[in-house]
mmCIF file of the N, C-alpha and C atoms, coordinates in Angstrom:
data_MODEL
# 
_entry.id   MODEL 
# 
loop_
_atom_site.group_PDB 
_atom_site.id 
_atom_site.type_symbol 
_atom_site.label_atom_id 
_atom_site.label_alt_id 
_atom_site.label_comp_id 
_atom_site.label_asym_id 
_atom_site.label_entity_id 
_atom_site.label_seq_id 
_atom_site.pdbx_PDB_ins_code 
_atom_site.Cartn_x 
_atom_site.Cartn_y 
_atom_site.Cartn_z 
_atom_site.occupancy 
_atom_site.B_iso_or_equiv 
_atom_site.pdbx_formal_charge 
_atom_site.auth_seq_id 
_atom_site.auth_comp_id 
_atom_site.auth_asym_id 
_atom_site.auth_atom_id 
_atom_site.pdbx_PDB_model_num 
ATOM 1   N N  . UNK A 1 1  ? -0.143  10.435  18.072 1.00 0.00 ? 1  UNK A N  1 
ATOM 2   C CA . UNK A 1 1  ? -1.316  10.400  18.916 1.00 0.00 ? 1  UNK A CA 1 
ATOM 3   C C  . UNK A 1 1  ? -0.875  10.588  20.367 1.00 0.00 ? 1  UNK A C  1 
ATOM 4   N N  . UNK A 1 2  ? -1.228  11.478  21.152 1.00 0.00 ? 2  UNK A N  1 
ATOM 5   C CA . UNK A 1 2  ? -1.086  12.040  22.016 1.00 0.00 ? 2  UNK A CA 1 
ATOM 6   C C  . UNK A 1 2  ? -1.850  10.914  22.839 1.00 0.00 ? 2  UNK A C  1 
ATOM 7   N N  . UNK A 1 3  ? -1.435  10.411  24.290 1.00 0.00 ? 3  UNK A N  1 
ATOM 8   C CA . UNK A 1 3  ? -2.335  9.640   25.216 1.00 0.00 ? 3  UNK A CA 1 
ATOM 9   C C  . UNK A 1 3  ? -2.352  10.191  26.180 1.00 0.00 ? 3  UNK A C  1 
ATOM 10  N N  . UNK A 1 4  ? -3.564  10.142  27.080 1.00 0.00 ? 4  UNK A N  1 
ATOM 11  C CA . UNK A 1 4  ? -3.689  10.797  28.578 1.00 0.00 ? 4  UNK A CA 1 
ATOM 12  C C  . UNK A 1 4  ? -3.066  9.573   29.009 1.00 0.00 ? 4  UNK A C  1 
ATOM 13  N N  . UNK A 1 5  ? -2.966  10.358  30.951 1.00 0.00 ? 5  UNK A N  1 
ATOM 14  C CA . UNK A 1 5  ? -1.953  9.439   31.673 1.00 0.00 ? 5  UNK A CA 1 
ATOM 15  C C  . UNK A 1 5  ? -3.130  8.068   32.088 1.00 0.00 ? 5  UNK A C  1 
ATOM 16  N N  . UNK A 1 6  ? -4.372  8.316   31.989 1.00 0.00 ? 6  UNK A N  1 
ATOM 17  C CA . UNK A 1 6  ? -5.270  7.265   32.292 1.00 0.00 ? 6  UNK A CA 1 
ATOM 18  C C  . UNK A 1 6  ? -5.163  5.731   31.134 1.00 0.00 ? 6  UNK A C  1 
ATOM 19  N N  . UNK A 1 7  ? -4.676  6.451   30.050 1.00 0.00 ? 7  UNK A N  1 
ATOM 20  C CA . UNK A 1 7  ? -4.472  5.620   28.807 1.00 0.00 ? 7  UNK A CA 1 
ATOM 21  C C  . UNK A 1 7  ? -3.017  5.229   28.857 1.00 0.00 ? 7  UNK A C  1 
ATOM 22  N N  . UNK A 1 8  ? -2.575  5.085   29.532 1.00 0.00 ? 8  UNK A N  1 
ATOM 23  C CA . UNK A 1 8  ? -0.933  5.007   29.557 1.00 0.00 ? 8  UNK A CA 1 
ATOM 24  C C  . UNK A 1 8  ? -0.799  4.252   30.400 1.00 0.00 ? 8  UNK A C  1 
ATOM 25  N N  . UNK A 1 9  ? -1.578  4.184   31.654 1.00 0.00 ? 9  UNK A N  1 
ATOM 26  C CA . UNK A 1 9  ? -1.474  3.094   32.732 1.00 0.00 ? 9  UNK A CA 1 
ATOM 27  C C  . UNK A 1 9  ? -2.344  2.022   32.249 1.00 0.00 ? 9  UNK A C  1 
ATOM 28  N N  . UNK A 1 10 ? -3.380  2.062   31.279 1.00 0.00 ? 10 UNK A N  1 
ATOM 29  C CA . UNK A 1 10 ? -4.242  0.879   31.039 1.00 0.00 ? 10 UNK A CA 1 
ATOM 30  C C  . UNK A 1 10 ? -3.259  0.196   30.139 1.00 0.00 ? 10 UNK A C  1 
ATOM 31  N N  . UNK A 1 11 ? -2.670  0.906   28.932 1.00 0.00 ? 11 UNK A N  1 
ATOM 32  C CA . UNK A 1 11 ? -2.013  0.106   28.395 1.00 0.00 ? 11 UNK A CA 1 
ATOM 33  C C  . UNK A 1 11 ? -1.112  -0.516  29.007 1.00 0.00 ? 11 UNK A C  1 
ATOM 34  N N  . UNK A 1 12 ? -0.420  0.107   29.762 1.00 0.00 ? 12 UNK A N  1 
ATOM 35  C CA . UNK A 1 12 ? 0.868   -0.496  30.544 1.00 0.00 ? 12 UNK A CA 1 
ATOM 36  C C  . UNK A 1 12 ? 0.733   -1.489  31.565 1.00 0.00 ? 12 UNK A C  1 
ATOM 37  N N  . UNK A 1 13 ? -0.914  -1.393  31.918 1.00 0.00 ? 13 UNK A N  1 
ATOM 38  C CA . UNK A 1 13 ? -1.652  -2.404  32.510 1.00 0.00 ? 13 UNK A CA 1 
ATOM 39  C C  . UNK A 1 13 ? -1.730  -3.997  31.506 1.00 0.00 ? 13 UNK A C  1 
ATOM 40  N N  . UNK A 1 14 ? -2.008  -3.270  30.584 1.00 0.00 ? 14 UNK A N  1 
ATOM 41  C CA . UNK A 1 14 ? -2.789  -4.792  29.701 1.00 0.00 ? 14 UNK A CA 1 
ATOM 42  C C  . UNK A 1 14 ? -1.013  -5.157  29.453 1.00 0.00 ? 14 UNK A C  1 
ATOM 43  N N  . UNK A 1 15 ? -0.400  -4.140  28.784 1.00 0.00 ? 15 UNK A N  1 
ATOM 44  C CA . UNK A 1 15 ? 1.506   -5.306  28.169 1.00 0.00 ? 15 UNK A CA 1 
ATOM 45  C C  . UNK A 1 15 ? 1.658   -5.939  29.116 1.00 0.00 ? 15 UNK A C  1 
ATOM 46  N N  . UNK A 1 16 ? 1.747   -5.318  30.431 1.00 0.00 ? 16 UNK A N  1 
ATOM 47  C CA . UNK A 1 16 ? 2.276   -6.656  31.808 1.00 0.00 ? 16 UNK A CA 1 
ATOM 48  C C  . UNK A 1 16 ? 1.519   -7.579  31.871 1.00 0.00 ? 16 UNK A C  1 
ATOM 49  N N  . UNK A 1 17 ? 0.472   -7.544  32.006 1.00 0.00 ? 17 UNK A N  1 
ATOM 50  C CA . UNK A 1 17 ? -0.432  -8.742  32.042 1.00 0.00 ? 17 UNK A CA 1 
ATOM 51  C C  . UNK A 1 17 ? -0.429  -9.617  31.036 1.00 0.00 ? 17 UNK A C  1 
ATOM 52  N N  . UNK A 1 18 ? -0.011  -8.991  29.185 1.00 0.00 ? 18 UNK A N  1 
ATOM 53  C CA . UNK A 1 18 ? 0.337   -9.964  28.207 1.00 0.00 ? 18 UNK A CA 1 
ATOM 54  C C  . UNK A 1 18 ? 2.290   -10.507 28.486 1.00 0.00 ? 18 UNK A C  1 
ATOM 55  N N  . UNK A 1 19 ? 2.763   -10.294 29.323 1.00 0.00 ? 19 UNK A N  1 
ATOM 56  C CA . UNK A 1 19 ? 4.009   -10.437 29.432 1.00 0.00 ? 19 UNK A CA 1 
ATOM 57  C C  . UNK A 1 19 ? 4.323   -11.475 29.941 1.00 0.00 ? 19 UNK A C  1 
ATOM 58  N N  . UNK A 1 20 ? 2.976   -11.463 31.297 1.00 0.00 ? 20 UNK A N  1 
ATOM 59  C CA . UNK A 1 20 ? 2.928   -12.485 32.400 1.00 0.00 ? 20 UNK A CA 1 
ATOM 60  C C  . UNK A 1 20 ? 2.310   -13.952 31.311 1.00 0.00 ? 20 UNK A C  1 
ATOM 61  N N  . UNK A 1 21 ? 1.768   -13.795 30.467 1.00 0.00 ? 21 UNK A N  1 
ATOM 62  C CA . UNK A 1 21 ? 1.068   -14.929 29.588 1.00 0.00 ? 21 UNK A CA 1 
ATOM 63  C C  . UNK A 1 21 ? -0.343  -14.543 29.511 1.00 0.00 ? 21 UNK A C  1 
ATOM 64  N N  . UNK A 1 22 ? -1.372  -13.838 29.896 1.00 0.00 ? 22 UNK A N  1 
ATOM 65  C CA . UNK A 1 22 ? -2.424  -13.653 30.123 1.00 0.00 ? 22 UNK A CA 1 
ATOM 66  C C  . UNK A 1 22 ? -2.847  -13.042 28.530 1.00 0.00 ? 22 UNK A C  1 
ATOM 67  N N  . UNK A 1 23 ? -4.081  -13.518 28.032 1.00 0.00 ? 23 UNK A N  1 
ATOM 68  C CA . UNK A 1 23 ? -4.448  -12.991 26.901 1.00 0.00 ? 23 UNK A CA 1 
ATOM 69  C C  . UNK A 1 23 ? -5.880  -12.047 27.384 1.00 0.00 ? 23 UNK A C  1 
ATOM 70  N N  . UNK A 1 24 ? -5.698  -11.114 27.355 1.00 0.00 ? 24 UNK A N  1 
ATOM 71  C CA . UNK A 1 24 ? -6.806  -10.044 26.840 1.00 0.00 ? 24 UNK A CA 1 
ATOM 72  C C  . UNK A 1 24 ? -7.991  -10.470 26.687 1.00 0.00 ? 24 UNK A C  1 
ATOM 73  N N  . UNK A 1 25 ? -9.046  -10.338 26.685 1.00 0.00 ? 25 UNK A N  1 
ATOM 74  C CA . UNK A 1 25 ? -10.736 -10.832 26.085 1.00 0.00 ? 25 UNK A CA 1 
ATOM 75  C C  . UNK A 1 25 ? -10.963 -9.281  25.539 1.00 0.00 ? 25 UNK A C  1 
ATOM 76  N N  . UNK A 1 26 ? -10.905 -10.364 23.811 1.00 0.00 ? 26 UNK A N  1 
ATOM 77  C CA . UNK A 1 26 ? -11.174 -8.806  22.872 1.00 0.00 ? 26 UNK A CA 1 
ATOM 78  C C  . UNK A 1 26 ? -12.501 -8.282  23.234 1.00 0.00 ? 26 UNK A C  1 
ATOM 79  N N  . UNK A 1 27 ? -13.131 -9.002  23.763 1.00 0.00 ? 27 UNK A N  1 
ATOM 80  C CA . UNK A 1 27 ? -14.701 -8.442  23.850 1.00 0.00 ? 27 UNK A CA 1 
ATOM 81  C C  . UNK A 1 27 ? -14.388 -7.216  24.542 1.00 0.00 ? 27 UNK A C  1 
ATOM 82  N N  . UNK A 1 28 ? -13.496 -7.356  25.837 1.00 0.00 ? 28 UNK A N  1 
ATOM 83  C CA . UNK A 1 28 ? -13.164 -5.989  26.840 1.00 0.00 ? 28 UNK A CA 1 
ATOM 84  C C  . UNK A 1 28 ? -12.463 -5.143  26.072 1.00 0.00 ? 28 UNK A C  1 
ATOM 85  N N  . UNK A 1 29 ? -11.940 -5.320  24.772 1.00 0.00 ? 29 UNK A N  1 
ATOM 86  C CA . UNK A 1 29 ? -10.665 -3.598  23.891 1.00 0.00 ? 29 UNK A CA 1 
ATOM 87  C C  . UNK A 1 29 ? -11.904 -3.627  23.023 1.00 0.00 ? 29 UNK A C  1 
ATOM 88  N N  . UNK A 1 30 ? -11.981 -2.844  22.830 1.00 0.00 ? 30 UNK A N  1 
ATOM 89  C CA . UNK A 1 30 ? -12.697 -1.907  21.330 1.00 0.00 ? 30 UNK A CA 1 
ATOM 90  C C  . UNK A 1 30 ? -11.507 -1.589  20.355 1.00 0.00 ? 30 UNK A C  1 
ATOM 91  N N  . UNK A 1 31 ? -11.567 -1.536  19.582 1.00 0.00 ? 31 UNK A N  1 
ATOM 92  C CA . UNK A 1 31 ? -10.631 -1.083  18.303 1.00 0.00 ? 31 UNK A CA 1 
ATOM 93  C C  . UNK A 1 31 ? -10.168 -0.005  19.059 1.00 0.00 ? 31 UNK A C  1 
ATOM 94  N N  . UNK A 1 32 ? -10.777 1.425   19.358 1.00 0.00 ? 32 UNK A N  1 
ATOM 95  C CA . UNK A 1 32 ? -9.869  2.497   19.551 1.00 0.00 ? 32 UNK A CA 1 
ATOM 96  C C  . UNK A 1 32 ? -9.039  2.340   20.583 1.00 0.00 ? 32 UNK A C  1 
ATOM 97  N N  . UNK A 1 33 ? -9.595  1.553   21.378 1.00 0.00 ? 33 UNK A N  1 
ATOM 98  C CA . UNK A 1 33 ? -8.173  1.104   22.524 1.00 0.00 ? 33 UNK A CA 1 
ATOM 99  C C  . UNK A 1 33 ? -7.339  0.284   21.982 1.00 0.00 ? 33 UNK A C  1 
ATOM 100 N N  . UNK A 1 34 ? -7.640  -0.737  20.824 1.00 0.00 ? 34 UNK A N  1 
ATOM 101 C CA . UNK A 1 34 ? -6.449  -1.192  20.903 1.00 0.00 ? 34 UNK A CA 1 
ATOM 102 C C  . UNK A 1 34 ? -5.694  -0.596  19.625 1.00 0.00 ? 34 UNK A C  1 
ATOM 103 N N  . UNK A 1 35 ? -5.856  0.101   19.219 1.00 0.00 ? 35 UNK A N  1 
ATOM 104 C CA . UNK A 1 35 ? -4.917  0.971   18.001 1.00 0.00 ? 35 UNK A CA 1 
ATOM 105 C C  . UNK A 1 35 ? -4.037  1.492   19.507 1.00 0.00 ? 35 UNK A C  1 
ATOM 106 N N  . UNK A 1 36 ? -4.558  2.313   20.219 1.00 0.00 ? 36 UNK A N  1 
ATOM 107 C CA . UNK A 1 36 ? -3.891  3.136   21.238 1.00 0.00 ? 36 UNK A CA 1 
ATOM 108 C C  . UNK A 1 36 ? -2.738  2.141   22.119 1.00 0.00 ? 36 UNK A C  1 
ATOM 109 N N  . UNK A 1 37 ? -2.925  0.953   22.275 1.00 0.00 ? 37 UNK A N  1 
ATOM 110 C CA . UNK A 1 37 ? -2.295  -0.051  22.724 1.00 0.00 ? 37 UNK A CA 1 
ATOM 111 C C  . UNK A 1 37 ? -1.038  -0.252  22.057 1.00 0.00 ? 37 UNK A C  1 
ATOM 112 N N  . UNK A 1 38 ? -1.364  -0.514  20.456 1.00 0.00 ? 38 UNK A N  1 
ATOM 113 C CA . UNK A 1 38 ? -0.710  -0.883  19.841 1.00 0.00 ? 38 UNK A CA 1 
ATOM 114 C C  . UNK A 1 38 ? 0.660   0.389   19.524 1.00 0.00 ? 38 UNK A C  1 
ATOM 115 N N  . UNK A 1 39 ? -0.309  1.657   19.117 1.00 0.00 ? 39 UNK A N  1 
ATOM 116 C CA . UNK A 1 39 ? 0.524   2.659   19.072 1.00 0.00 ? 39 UNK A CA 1 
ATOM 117 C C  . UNK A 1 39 ? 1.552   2.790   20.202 1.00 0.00 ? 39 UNK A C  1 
ATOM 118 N N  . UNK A 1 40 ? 1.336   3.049   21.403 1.00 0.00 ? 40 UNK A N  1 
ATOM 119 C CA . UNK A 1 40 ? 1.833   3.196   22.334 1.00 0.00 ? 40 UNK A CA 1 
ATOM 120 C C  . UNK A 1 40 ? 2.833   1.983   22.606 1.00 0.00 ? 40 UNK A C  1 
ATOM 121 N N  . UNK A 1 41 ? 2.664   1.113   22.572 1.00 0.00 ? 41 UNK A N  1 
ATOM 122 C CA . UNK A 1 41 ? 3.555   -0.496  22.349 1.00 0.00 ? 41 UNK A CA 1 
ATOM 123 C C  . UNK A 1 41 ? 4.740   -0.311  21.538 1.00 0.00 ? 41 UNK A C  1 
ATOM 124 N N  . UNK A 1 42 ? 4.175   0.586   20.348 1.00 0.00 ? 42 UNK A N  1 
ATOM 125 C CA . UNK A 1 42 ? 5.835   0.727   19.143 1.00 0.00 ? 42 UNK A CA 1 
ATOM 126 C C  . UNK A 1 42 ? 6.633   1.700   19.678 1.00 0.00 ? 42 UNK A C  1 
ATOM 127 N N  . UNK A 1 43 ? 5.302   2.685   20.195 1.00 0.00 ? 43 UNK A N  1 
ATOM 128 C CA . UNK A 1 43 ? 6.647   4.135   20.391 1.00 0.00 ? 43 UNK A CA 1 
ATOM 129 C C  . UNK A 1 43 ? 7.291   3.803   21.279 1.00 0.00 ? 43 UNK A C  1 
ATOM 130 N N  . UNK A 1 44 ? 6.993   2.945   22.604 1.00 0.00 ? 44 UNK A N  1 
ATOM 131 C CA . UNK A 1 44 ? 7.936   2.450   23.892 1.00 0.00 ? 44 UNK A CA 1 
ATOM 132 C C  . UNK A 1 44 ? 9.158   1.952   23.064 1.00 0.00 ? 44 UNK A C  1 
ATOM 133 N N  . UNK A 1 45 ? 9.252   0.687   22.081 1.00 0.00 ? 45 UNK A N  1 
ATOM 134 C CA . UNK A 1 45 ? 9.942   -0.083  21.852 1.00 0.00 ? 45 UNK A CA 1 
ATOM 135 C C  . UNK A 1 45 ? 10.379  1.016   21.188 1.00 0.00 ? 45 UNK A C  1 
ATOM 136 N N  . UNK A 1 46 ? 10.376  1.490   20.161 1.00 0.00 ? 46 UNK A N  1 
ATOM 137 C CA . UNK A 1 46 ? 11.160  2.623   19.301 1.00 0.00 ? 46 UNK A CA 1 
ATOM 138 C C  . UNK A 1 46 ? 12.309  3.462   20.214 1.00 0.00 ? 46 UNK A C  1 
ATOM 139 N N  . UNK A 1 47 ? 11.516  4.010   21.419 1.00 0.00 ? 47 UNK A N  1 
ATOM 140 C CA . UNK A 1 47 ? 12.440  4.814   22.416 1.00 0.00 ? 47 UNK A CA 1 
ATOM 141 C C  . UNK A 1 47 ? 13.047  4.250   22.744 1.00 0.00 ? 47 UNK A C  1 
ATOM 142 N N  . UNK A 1 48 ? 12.774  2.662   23.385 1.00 0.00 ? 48 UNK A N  1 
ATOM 143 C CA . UNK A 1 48 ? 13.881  1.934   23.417 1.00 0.00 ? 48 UNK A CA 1 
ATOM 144 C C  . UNK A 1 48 ? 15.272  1.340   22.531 1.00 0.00 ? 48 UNK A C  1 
ATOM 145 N N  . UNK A 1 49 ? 14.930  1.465   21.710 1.00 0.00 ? 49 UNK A N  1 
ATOM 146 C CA . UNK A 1 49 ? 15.421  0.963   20.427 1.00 0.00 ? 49 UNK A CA 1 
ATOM 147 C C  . UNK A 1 49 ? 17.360  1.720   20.340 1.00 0.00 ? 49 UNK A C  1 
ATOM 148 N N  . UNK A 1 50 ? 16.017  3.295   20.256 1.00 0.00 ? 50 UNK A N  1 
ATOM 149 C CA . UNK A 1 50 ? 16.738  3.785   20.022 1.00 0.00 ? 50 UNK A CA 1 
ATOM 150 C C  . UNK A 1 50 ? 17.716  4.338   20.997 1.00 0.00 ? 50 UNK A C  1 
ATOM 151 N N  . UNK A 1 51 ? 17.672  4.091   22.418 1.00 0.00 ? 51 UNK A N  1 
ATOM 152 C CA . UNK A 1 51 ? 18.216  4.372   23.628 1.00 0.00 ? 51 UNK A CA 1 
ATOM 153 C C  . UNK A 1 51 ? 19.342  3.646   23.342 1.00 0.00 ? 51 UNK A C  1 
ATOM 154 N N  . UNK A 1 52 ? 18.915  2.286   23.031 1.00 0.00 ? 52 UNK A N  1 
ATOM 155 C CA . UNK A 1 52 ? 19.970  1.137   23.217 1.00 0.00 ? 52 UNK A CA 1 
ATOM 156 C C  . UNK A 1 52 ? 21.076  1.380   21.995 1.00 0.00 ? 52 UNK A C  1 
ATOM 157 N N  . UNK A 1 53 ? 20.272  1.854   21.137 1.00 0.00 ? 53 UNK A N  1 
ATOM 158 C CA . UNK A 1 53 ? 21.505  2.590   19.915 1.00 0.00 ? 53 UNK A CA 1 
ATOM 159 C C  . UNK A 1 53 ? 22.502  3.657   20.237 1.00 0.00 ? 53 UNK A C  1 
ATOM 160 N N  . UNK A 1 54 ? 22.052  4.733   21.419 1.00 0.00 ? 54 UNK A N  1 
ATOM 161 C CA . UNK A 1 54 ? 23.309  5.366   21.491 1.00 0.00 ? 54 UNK A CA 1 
ATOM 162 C C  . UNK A 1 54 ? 23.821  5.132   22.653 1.00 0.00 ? 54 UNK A C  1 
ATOM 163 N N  . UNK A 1 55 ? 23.589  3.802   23.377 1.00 0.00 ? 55 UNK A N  1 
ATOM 164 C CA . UNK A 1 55 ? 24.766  3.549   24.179 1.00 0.00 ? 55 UNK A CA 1 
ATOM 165 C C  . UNK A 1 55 ? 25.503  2.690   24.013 1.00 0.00 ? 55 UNK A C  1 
ATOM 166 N N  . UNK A 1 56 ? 25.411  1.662   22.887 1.00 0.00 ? 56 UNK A N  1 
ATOM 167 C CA . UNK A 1 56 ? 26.432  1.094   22.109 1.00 0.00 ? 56 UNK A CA 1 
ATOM 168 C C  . UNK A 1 56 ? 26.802  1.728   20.930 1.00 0.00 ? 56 UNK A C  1 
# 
C-alpha cells in the first residue's frame, strides 16, 4: 500500500505521540487510517530490522 506524504506525517504524527504515552481517541481513526497506521508502523520497523541486520 502505497501512502501519500500527508499520510506519512499523520502517522508519524500519531507513533510519537503514542511513544510519548498518549493514547489516540479511536473515535478520531476510522479503520482505514488505522490499517494505514498499522501498515506503515511494520514496514518502518521491517526497514529497520533489516538495516540493523546488515550492519551487524
Amino acid at each position: 500500500m502505497k501512502m501519500t506524504p500527508t499520510e506519512i506525517r499523520e502517522a508519524v504524527f500519531i507513533i510519537s505521540l503514542m511513544r510519548e504515552g498518549h493514547k489516540p481517541r479511536p473515535e478520531r481513526i476510522d479503520g482505514e487510517a488505522k490499517k494505514r497506521i498499522d501498515d506503515s508502523t511494520m514496514h518502518i520497523a521491517s526497514q529497520a530490522h533489516s538495516a540493523i541486520n546488515t550492519w551487524f
